[in-house]
C-alpha positions as CSV (number, residue, x, y, z in Angstrom):
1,X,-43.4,-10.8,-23.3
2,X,-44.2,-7.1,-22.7
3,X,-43.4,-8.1,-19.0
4,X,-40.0,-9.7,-19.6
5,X,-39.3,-6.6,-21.9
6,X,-40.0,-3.9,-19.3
7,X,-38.7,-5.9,-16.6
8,X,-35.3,-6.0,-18.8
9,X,-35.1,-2.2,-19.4
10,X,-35.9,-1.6,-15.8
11,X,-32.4,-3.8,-14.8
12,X,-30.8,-2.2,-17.6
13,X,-31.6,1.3,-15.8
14,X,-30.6,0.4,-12.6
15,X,-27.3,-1.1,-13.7
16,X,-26.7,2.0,-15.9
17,X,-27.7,3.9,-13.2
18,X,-24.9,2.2,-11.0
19,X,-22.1,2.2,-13.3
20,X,-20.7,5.6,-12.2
21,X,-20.8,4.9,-8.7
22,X,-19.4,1.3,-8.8
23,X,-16.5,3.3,-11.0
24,X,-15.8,6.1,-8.8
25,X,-15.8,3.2,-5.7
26,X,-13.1,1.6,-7.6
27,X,-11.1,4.8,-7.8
28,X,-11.6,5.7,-3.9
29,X,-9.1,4.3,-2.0
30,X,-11.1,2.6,1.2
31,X,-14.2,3.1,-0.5
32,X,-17.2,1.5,1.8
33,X,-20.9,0.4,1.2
34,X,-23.0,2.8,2.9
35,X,-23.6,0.0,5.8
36,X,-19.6,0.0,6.6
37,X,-18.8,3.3,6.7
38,X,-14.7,3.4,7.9
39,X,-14.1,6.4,10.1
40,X,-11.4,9.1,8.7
41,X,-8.5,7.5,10.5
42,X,-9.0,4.1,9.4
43,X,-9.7,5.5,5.6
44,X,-6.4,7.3,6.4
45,X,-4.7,4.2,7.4
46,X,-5.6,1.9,4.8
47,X,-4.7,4.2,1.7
48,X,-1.1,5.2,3.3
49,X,-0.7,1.3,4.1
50,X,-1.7,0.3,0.3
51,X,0.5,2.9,-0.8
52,X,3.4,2.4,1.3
53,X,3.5,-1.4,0.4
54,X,3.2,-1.0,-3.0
55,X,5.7,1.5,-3.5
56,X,8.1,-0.9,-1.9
57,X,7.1,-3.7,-3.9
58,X,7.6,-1.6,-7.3
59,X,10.6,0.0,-5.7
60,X,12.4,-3.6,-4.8
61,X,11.2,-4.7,-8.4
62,X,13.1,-2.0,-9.5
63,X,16.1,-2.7,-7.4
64,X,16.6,-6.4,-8.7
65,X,17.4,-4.9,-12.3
66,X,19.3,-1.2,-11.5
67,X,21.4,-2.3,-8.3
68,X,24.4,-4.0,-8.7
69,X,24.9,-4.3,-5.3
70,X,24.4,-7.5,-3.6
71,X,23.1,-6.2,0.1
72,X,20.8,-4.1,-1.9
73,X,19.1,-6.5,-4.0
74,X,19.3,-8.9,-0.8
75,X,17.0,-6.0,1.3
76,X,14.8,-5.6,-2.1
77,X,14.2,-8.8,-2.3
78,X,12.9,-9.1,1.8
79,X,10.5,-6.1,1.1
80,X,8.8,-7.7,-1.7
81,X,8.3,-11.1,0.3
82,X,7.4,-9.1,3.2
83,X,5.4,-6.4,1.9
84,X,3.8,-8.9,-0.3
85,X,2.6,-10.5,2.8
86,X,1.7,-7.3,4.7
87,X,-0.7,-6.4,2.0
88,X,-3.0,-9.5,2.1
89,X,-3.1,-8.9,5.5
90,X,-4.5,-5.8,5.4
91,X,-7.2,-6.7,3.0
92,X,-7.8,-9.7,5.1
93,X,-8.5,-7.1,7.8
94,X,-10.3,-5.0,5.9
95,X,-14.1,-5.0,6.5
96,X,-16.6,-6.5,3.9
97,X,-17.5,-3.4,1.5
98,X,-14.0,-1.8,1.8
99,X,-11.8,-1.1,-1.5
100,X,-8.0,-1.9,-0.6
101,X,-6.1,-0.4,-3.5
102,X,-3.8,-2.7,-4.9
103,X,-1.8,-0.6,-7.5
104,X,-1.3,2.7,-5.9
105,X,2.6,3.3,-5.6
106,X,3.7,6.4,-4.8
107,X,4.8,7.8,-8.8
108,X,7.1,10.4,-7.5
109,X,9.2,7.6,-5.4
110,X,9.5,5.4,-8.4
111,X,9.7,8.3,-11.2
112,X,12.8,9.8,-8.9
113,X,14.5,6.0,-9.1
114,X,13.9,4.8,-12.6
115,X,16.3,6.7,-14.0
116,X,19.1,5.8,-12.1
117,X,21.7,3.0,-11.8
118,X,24.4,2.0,-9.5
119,X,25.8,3.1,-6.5
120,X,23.3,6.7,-6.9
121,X,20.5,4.2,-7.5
122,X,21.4,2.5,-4.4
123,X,21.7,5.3,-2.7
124,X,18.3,6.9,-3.6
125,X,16.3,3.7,-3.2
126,X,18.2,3.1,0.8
127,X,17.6,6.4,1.4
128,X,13.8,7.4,0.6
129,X,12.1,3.8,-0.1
130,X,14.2,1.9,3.3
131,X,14.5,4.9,5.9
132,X,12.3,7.6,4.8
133,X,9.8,5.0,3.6
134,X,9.7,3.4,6.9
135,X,9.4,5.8,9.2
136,X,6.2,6.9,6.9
137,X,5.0,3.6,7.3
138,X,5.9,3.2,11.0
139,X,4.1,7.0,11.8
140,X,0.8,5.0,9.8
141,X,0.9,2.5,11.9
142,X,1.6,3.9,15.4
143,X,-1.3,6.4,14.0
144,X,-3.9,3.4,13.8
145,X,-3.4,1.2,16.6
146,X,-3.7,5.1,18.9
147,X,-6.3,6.2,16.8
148,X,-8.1,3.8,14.4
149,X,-11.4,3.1,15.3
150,X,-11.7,-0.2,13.9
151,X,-10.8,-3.0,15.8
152,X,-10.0,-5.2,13.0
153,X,-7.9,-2.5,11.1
154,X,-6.2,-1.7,14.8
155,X,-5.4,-5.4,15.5
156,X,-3.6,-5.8,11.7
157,X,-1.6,-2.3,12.6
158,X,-0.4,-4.1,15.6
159,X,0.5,-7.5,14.1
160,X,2.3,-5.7,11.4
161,X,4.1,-2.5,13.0
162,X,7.3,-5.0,14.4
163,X,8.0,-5.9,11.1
164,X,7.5,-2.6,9.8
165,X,10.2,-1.4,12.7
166,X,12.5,-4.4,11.9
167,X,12.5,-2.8,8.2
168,X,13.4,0.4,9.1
169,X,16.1,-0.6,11.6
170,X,17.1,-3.0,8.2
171,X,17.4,0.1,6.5
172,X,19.2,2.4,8.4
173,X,21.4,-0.8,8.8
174,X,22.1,-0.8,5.3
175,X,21.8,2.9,5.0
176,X,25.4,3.1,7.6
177,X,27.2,-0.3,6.1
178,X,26.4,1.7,2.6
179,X,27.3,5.3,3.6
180,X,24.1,6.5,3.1
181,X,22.7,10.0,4.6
């Protein structure tokens, strides 16, 4: 009995012991085991790839209700499909002990769009979520596949950058029919 007890408290220290660490590994975007340590670039790579899709995902949410503008809300509704898609990739990709962060949208992007309706909404959201947005994302990507140092992360840069580039040439698309800046 005096066995089971200390053999309790012993488990109950370690996993008290653990607690802040498994908490600050949840916070740490790419956070690895000690075994799979990601190098810079690749930590680099998966946080602005996590953030990037899911400020466009919160960003097209966002267009469904505040555009009134049919080509919009046809483009907000590819992004979330697409970048929807691009995100499980990417934690298919990445390597066994690595956080992907899943809610991580950029707040100024959204906080600078919730407020607004309309044609300005529509302009705002083609202007820094479709062309600015993109070429963010695209400079991400191009970054990893020339520097990233793992292959798996490298190889999901590559599969993904053409779609990322057919977004951004979307985008401006939109960005000229629309007479966007």
């Amino acid at each position: 009995m005096k066995r089971n007890a200390n053999l309790c408290a012993a488990l109950a220290a370690s996993l008290i012991a653990a607690l802040p660490l498994s908490a600050l590994a949840q916070t740490q975007a790419a956070s690895t085991t000690m075994a799979n340590e990601l190098a810079p670039t690749d930590k680099v790579f998966v946080q602005a790839a996590s953030s990037a899709g899911s400020t466009e995902i919160d960003a097209a949410k966002l267009a469904t209700k505040q555009s009134q503008d049919k080509d919009v809300k046809n483009f907000a509704h590819h992004m979330m499909i697409d970048h929807t898609k691009l995100t499980m990739q990417l934690k298919m990709a990445a390597p066994h002990g690595v956080t992907v962060p899943k809610d991580n949208s950029d707040p100024a992007v959204l906080d600078s769009l919730k407020s607004l309706h309309g044609k300005e909404f529509d302009a705002a959201y083609i202007q820094k979520v479709g062309v600015q947005g993109h070429e963010e994302a695209v400079k991400a990507f191009q970054t990893e596949i020339d520097q990233g140092q793992n292959a798996d992360l490298k190889k999901a840069a590559q599969k993904a950058l053409p779609t990322i580039q057919q977004h951004l040439k979307m985008a401006q698309d939109l960005a000229a029919k629309k007479g966007v800046q």
